[in-house]
C-alpha positions as CSV (number, residue, x, y, z in Angstrom):
1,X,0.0,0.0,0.0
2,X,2.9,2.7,0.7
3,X,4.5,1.7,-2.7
4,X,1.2,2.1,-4.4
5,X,1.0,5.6,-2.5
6,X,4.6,6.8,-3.7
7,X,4.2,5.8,-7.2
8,X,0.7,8.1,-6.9
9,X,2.4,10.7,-5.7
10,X,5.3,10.5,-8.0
11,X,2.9,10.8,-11.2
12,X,0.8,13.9,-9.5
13,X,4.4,15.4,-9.1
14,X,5.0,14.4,-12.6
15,X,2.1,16.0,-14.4
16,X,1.7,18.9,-12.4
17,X,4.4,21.0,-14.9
18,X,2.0,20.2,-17.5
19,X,-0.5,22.3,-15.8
20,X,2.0,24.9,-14.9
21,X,2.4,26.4,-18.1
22,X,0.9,29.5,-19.1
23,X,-2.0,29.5,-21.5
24,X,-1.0,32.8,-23.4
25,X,2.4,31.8,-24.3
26,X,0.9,28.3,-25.6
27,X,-2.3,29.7,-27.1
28,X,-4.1,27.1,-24.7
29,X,-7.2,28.0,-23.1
30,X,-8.2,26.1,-20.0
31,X,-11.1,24.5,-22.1
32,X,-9.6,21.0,-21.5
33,X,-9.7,21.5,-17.9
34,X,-13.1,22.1,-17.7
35,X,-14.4,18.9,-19.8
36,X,-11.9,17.2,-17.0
37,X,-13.3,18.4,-13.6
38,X,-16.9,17.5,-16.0
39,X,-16.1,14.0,-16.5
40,X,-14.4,13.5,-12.9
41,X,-17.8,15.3,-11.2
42,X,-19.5,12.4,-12.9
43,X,-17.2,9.7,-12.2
44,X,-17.7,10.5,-8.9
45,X,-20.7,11.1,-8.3
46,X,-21.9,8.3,-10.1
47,X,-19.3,5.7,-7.9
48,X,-20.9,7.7,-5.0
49,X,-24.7,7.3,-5.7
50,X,-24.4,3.6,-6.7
51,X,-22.6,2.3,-3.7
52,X,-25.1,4.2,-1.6
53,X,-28.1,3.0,-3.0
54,X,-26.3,-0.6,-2.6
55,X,-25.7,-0.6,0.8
56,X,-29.2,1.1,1.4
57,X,-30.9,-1.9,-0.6
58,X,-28.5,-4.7,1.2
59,X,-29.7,-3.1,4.1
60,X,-33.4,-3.2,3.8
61,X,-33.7,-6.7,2.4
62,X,-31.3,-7.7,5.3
63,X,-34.2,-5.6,7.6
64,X,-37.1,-7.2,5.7
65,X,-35.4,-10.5,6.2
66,X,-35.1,-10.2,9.6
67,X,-38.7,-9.0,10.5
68,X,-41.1,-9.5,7.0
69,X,-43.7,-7.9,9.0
70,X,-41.7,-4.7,9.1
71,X,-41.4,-4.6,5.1
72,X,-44.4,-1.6,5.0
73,X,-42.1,0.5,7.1
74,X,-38.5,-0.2,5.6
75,X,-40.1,0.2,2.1
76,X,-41.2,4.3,2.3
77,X,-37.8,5.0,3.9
78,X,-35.6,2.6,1.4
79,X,-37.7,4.7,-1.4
80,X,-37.1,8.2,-0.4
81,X,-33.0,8.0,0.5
82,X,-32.8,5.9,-2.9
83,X,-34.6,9.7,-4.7
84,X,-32.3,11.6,-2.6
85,X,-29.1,9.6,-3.7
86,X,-30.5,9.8,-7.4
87,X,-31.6,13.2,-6.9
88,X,-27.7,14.6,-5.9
89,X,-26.6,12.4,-8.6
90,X,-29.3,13.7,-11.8
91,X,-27.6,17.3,-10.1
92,X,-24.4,16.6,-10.5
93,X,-25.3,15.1,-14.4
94,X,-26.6,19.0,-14.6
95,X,-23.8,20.8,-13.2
96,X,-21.1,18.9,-15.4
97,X,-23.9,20.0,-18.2
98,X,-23.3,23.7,-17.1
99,X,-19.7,22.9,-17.1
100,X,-19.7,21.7,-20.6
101,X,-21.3,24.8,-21.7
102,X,-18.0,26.7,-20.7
103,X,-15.9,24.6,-23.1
């Protein structure tokens, strides 16, 4: 794990003079970094959303096992933190939207 952490380190350290340079002298704009923090809002938020809505399924059928006459109360609960998981998600979709729109 600490080799796996140097070598990280190392190629941040690596690329970050690509990023240094300035954008007048190159005739670069910093289009390219906008399409990147885009895609990497959605990577995320997408890794994010689907391991929550995971563990809050595993949970509820794990609760529903347990006690099936408690399935009418899990279900309303299960339903409306999967919406708000999806709902920070379909947000995140928009804003990398509104970030494609600087490009």
């Amino acid at each position: 794990m600490k080799k796996q952490l140097v070598v990280l380190t190392a190629a941040f350290l690596a690329a970050a003079p690509a990023f240094a340079q300035e954008a007048v002298a190159t005739g670069m704009t910093d289009r390219g970094l906008f399409a990147v923090a885009a895609a990497f809002a959605l990577c995320i938020a997408a890794l994010g959303g689907a391991l929550g809505q995971g563990k809050i399924g595993a949970a509820a059928m794990e609760g529903i096992a347990r006690n099936p006459q408690s399935s009418s109360s899990i279900f309303v609960p299960m339903i409306i933190s999967l919406v708000f998981i999806e709902t920070l998600v379909l947000f995140t979709f928009a804003l990398s939207f509104l970030l494609q729109g600087r490009i």
